[in-house]
C-alpha positions as CSV (number, residue, x, y, z in Angstrom):
1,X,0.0,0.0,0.0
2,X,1.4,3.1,-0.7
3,X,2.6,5.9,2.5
4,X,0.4,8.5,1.3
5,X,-2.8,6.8,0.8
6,X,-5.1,6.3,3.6
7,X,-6.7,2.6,5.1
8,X,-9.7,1.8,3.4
9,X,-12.6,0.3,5.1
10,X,-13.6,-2.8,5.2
11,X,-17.0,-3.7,3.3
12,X,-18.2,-5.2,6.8
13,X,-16.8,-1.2,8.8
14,X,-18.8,0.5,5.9
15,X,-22.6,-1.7,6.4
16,X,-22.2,-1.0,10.2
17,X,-21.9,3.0,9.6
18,X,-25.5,4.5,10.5
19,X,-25.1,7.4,8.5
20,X,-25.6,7.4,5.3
21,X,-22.9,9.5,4.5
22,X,-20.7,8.5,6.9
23,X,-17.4,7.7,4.7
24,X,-16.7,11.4,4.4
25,X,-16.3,12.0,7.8
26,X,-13.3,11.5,10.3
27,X,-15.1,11.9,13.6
28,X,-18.8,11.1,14.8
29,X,-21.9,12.9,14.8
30,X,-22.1,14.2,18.7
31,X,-25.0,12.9,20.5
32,X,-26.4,16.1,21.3
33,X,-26.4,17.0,17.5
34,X,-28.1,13.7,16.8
35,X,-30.9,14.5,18.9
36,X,-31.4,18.2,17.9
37,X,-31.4,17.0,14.1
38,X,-33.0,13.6,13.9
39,X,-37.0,13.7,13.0
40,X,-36.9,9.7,13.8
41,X,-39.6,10.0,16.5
42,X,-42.3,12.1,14.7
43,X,-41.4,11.4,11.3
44,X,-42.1,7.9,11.9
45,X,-45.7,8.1,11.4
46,X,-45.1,8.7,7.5
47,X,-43.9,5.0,7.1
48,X,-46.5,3.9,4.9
49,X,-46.2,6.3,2.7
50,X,-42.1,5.8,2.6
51,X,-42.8,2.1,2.1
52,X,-45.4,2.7,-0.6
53,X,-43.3,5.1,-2.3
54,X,-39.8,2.5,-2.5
55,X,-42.3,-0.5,-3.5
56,X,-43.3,1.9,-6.7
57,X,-39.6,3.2,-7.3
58,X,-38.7,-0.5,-6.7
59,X,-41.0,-1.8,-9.4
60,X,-40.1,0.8,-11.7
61,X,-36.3,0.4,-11.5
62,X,-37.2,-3.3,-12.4
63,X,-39.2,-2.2,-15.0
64,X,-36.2,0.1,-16.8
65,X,-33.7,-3.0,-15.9
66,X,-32.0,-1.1,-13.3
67,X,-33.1,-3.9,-10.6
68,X,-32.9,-7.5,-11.8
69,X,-36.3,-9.8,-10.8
70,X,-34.5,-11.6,-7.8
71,X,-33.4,-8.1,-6.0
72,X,-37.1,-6.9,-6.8
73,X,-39.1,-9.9,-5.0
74,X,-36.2,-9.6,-2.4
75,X,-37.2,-5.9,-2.1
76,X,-41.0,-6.3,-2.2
77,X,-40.8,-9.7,1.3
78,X,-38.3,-7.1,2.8
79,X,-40.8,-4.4,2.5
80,X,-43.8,-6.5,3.8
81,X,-41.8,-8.1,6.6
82,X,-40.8,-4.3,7.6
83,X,-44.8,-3.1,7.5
84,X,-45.3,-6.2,9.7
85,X,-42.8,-5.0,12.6
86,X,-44.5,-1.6,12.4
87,X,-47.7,-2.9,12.7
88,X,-47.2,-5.0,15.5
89,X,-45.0,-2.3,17.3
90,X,-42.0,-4.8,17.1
91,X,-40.0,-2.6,14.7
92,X,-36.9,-0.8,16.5
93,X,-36.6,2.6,15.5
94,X,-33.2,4.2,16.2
95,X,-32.2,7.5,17.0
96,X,-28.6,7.3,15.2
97,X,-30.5,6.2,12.2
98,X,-32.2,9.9,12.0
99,X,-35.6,9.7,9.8
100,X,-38.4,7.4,8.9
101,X,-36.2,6.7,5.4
102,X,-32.7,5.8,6.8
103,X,-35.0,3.7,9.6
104,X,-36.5,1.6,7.1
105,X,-33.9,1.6,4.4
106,X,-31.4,0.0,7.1
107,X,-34.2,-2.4,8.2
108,X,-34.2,-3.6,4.8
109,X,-31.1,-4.3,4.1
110,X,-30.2,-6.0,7.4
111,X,-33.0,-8.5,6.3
112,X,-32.5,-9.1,2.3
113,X,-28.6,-7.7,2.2
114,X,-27.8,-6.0,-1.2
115,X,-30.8,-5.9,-2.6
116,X,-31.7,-3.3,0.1
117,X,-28.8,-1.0,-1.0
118,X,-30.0,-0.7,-4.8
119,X,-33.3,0.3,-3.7
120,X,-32.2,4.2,-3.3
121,X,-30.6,4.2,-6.8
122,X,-31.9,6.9,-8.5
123,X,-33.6,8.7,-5.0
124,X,-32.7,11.0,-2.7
125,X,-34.2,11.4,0.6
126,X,-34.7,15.1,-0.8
127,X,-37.4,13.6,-2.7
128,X,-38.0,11.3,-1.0
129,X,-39.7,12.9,1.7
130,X,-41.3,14.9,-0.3
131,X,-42.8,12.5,-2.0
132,X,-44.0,11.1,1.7
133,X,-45.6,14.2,2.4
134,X,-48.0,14.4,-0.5
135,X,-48.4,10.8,0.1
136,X,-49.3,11.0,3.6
137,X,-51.3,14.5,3.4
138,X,-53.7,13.1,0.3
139,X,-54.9,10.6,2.8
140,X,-55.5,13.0,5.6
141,X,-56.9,15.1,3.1
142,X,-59.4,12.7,1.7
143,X,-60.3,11.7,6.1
144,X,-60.8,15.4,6.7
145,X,-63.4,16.0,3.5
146,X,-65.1,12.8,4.9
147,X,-65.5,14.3,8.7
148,X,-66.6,17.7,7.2
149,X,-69.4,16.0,5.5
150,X,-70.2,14.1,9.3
151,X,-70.3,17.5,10.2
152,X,-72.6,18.9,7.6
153,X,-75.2,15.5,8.2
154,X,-75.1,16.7,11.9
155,X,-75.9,20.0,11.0
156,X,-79.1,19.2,8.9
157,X,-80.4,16.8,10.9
158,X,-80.7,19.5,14.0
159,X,-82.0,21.6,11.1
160,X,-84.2,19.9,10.1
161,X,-85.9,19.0,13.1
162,X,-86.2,22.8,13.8
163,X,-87.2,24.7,11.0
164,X,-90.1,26.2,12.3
165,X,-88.0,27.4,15.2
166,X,-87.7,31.2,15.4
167,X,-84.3,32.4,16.6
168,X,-83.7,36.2,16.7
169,X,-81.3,37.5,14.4
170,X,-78.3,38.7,15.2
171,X,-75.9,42.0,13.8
172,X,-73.5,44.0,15.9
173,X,-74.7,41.1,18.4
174,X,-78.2,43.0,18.6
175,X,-81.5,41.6,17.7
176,X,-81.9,42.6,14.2
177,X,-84.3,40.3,12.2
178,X,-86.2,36.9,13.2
179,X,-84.5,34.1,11.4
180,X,-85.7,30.3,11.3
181,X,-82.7,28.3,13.2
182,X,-82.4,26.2,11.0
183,X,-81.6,28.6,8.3
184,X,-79.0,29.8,10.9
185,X,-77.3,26.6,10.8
186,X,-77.3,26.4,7.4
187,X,-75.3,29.3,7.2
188,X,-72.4,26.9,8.7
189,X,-73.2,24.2,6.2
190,X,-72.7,26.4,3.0
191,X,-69.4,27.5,5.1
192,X,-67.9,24.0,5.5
193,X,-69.0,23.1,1.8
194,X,-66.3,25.5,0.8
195,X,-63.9,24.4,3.0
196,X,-64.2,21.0,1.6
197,X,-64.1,22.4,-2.2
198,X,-60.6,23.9,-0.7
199,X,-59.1,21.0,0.6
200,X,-60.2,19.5,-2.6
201,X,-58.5,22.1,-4.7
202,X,-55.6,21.1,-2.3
203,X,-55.9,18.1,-2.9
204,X,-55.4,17.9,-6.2
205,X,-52.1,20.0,-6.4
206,X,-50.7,18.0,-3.3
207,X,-51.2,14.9,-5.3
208,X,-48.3,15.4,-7.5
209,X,-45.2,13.3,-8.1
210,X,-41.5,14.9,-6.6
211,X,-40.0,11.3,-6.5
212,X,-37.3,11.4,-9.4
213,X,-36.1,14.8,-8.8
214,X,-33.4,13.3,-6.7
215,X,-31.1,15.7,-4.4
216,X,-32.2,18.6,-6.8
217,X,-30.7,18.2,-10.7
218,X,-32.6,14.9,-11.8
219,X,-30.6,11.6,-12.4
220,X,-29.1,10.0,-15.1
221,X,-30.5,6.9,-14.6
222,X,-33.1,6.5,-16.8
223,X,-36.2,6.6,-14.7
224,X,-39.9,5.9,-15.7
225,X,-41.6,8.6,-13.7
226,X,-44.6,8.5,-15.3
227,X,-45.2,4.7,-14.2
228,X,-44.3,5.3,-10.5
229,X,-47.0,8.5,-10.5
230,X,-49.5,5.6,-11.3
231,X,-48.5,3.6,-9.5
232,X,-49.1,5.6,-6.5
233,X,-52.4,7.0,-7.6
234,X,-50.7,10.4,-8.4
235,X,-53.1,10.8,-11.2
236,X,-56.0,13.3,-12.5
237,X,-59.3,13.0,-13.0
238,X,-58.8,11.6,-16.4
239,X,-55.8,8.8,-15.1
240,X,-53.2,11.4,-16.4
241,X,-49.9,11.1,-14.4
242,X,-49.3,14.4,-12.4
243,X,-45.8,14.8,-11.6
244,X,-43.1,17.7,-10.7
245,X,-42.0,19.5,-13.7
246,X,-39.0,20.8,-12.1
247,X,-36.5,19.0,-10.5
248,X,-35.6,22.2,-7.6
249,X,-39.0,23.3,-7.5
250,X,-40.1,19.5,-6.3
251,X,-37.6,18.9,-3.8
252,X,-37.4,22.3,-1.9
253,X,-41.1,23.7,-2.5
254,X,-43.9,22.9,0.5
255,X,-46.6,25.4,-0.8
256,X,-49.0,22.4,-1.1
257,X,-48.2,22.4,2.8
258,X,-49.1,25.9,3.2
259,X,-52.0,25.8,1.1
260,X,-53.1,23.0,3.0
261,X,-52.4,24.8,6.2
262,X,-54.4,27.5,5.3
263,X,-57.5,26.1,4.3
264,X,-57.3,24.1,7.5
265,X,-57.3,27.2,9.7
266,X,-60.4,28.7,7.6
267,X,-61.9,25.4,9.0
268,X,-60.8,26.0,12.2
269,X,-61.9,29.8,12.0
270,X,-65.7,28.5,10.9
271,X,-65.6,26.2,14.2
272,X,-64.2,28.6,16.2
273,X,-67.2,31.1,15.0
274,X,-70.0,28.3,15.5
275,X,-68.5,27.5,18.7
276,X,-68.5,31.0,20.4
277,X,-72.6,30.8,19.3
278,X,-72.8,27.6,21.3
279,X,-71.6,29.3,24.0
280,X,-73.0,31.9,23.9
281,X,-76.1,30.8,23.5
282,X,-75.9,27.7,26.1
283,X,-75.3,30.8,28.6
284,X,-77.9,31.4,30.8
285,X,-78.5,34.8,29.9
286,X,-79.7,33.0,26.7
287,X,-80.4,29.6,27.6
288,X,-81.6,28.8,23.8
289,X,-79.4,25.9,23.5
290,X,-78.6,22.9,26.1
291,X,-75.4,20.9,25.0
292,X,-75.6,17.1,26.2
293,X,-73.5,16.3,29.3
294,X,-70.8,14.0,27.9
295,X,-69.3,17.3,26.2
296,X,-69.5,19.5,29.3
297,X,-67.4,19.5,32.6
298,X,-68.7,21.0,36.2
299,X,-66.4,23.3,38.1
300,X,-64.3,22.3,41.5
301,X,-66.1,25.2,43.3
302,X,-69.3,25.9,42.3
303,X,-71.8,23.0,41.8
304,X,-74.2,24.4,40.1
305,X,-72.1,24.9,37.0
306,X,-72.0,23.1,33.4
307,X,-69.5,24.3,31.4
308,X,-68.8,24.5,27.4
309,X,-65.4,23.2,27.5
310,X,-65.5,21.2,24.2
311,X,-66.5,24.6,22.4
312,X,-64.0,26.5,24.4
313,X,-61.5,24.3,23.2
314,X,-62.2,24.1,19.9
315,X,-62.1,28.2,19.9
316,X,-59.0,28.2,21.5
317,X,-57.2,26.0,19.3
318,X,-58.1,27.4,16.3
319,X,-55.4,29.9,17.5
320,X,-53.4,26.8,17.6
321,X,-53.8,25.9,14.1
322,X,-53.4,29.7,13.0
323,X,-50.2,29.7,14.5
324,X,-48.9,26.7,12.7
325,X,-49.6,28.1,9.2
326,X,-47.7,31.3,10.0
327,X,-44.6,29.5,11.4
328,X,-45.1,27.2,7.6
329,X,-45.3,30.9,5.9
330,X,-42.3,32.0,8.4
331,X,-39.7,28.8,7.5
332,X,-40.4,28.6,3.4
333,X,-39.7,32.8,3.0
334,X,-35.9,33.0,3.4
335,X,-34.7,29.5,1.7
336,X,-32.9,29.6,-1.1
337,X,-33.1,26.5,-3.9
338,X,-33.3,23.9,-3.2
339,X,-33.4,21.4,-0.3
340,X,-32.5,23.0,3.1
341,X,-32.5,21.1,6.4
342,X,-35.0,24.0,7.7
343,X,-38.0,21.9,6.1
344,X,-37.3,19.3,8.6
345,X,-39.0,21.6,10.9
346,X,-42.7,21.4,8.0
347,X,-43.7,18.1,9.8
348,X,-44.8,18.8,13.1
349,X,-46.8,22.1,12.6
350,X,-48.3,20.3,9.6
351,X,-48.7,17.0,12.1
352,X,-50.3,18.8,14.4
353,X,-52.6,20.7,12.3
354,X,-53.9,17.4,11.1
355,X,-54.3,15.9,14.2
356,X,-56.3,19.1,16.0
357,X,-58.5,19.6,12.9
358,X,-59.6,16.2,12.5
359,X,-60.6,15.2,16.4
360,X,-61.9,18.6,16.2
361,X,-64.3,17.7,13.8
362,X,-64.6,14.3,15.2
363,X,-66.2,15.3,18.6
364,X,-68.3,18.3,16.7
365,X,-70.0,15.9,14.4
366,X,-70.8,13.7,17.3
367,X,-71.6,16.8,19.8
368,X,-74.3,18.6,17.3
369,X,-75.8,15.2,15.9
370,X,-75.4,12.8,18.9
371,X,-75.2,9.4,19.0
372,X,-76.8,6.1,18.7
373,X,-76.8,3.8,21.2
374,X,-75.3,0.3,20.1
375,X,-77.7,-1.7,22.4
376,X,-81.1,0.0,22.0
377,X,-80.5,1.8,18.6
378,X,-82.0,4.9,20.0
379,X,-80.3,8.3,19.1
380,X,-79.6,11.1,21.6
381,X,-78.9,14.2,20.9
382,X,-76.3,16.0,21.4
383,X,-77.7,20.0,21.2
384,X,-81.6,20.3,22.7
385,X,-83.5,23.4,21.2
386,X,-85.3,26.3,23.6
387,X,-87.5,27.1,20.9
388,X,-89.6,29.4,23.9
389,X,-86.1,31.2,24.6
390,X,-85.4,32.0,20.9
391,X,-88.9,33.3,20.4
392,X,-89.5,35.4,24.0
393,X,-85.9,36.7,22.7
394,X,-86.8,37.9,19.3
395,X,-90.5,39.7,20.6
396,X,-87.5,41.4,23.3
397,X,-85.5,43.2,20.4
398,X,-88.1,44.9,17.5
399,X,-87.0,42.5,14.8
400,X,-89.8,42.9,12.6
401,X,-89.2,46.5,12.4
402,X,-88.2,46.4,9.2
403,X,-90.8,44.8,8.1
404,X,-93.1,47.8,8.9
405,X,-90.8,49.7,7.2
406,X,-91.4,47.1,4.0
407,X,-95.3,47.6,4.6
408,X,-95.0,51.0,4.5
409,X,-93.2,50.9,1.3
410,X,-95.3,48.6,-0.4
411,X,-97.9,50.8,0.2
412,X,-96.2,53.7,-1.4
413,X,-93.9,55.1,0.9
414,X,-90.2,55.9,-0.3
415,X,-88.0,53.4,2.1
416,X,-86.1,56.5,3.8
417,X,-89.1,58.0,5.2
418,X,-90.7,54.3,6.4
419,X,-87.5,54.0,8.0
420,X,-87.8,57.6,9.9
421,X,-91.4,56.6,10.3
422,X,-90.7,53.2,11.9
423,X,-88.2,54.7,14.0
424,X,-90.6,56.8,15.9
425,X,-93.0,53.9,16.0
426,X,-90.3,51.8,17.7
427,X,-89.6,54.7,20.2
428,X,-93.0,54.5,21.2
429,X,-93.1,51.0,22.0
430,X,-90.2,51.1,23.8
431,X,-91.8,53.8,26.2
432,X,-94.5,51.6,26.6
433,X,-92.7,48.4,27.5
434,X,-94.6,46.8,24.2
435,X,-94.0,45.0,21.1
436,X,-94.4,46.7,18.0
437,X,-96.9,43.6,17.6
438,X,-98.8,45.0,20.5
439,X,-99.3,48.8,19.3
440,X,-103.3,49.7,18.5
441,X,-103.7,49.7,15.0
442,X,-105.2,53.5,15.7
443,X,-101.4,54.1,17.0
444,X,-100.0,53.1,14.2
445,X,-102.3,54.7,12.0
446,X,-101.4,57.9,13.7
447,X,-97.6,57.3,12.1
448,X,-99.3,56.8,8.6
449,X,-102.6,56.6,7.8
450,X,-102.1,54.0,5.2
451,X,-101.4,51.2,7.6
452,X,-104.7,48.9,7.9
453,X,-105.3,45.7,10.1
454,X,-103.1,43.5,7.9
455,X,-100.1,45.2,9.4
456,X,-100.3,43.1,12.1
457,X,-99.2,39.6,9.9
458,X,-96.3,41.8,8.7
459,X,-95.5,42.5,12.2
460,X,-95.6,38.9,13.6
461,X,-92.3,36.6,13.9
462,X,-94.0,34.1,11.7
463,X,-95.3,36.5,9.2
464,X,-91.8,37.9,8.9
465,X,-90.4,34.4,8.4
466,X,-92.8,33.4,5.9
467,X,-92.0,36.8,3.7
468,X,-88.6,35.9,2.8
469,X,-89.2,33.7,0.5
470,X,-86.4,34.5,-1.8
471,X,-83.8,32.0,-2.8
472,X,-81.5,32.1,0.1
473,X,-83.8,33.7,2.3
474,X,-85.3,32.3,6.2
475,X,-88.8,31.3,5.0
476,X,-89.5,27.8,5.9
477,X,-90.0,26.9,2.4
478,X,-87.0,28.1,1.1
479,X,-85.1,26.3,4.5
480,X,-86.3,22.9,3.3
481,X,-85.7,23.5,0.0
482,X,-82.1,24.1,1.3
483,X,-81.6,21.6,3.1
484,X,-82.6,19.2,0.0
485,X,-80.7,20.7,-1.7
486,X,-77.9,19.4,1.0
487,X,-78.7,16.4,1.4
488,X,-78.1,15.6,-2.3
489,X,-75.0,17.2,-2.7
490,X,-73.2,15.3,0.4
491,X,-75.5,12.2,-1.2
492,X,-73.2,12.4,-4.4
493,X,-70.3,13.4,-3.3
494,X,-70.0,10.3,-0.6
């Protein structure tokens, strides 16, 4: 051997190196950088998708004649005896090994030798995990579009059970207008429809194919990208392949993270917004509403109490969720191309976004709707109506005011002066501790002459229900119609 040149290591030194780059290096990793850089112990949770992802690449690279047939079959048992030791929680992840990739890729070729090595040709973990992601995230996608529509269901059916109920109307949280509740509720269905439209939008740019970028600049090998794309489902509505364009763009990019993110905390912000009604309305200062005890908690101190916490929760993590897409935002606005280690730190705000949004939507869907009881088959609900408190709470606030004011008009009056003309018709009432409802029709002739007896279905809760009966408006008939309408559209799209 000549003086100047270095030992070289054994083949037997290089298999028991964990790193995968460990040849290059004269001195270990310390163990205080191992822990502050591995993502072993929450990364691990992507290992179906890594495992789905190598048996495409592995079939592939057989397919070009990169991988003979034996190393192929040796690949695919490995893999299956690997997603076995997961399952069963016999599978010993290592800290030294880093990431769910290096995890399973040493797994592998501890149990089929070789074979295991030549899975990586033509990979990087750069897009490698990338491809994980979108893999993982499409699932979570496709769970979270499901529970929306639980949500919705649970939605209509207190609807529909209660769309005769009057609830008062609320702007600048003052009575404003009577509304039927269930139109109310509605108002959250239409809200999570869109969200699910988003995360379908999502979706469908999240389900697109990194895995052939490599570190950044492509390979030479002469991968069939197109077949691994379908052989993951990375396809469009039509079966066409969707994959990366550009090799930088699909190893350092996690806008379909973002994206994600963001639509998630418009979710949250809907919840957040039905939940501070719940609330409110459970309070007793309302008392419209009474949510079911398995989703309330009592206080240490004061017995008498029954408290919102589900709700309260939900409102406060939407903050949570918020949060997370802004520190997404925050880590992609400084990296240059392409792959940085700073997208290590993607996973567990995205993680944890999933994980909050769907048992958020879990318990709401079983809080709203309730549940059925496995022995008996009978349902209880989880949100009982006040319909007497909604309606004593309407007659409190004027909210048919306006519809005097649409009397008036109809009768010829320009719509400013029935407004001044209600105005001091309201005043009145208010002096007398009455509703408008309960003025003499003499009184109110005294504001116009024009007003006759019918005033008084104008002025009534039910008559000002039953008047909007506009597309999109709170007349019963247009509320069923909605919900129908509903029904079918979660019917085809389940």
């Amino acid at each position: 051997m000549p003086e100047n040149r270095a030992p070289q290591p054994s083949a037997n030194q290089l298999a028991s190196k964990s790193e995968g780059w460990s040849a290059l290096f004269t001195e270990p990793m310390s163990d205080l950088v191992k822990r502050y850089t591995a993502s072993v112990f929450f990364d691990q949770r992507l290992w179906r998708a890594d495992i789905a992802g190598s048996r495409a690449h592995a079939q592939m690279l057989q397919a070009v004649g990169i991988l003979s047939a034996e190393d192929g079959a040796a690949i695919a048992r490995g893999l299956d005896q690997i997603s076995q030791e997961i399952e069963s929680g016999q599978f010993d992840w290592q800290l030294d090994l880093e990431d769910v990739h290096l995890n399973i890729e040493a797994r592998l070729t501890a149990l089929i030798g070789d074979a295991g090595k030549r899975l990586h040709t033509g990979r990087s973990r750069n897009d490698q995990v990338a491809t994980d992601v979108r893999l993982w995230l499409r699932d979570e996608i496709d769970a979270i579009i499901a529970l929306l529509g639980q949500v919705q269901h649970a939605l209509l059916d207190v609807a529909e059970q209660n769309v005769d109920v009057i609830l008062p109307g609320f702007t600048h949280l003052q009575v404003a207008q009577p509304v039927s509740f269930a139109h109310h509720l509605l108002a959250y269905v239409e809200m999570f429809g869109r969200d699910a439209q988003r995360l379908g939008d999502v979706r469908r740019r999240t389900n697109t194919l990194p895995l052939g970028a490599a570190a950044l600049a492509g390979t030479s090998y002469p991968l069939d990208r197109a077949m691994v794309a379908r052989a993951l489902g990375m396809v469009d509505e039509a079966g066409n392949p969707q994959i990366c364009q550009n090799s930088l763009d699909a190893v350092s990019d996690r806008d379909f993270a973002i994206e994600f993110s963001a639509a998630a905390a418009l979710i949250m912000v809907h919840i957040s917004r039905l939940s501070e009604e719940l609330i409110v309305w459970m309070s007793q200062n309302f008392g419209f509403i009474r949510i079911a005890d398995r989703f309330t908690t009592g206080s240490s101190i004061m017995p008498q109490k029954k408290n919102p916490d589900v709700p309260e929760l939900a409102r406060g993590k939407t903050g949570r969720v918020v949060g997370h897409l802004m520190g997404l935002i925050t880590l992609m606005k400084g990296q240059p191309l392409a792959y940085n280690k700073d997208n290590q730190e993607d996973k567990e705000p995205l993680f944890d976004t999933v994980d909050t949004l769907r048992d958020t939507l879990r318990i709401f869907a079983e809080m709203i709707g309730g549940q059925t009881d496995a022995a008996t088959g009978q349902r209880s609900g989880g949100i009982s109506v006040n319909a007497q408190a909604m309606e004593q709470a309407a007659l409190r606030g004027y909210a048919t005011a306006t519809d005097l004011a649409d009397y008036l008009v109809k009768k010829g009056l320009p719509f400013r002066d029935a407004h001044e003309t209600v105005a001091h018709a309201v005043r009145i009432a208010i002096e007398r501790g009455v509703d408008l409802s309960e003025l003499p029709l003499a009184d109110l002739q005294r504001f116009n002459p024009a007003i006759e007896a019918d005033v008084f279905e104008a002025l009534s809760l039910r008559g000002s229900l039953n008047a909007r009966n506009t597309l999109g408006g709170t007349a019963p008939a247009q509320v069923r119609q909605q919900i129908q309408a509903h029904r079918q559209r979660l019917g085809a799209s389940e």
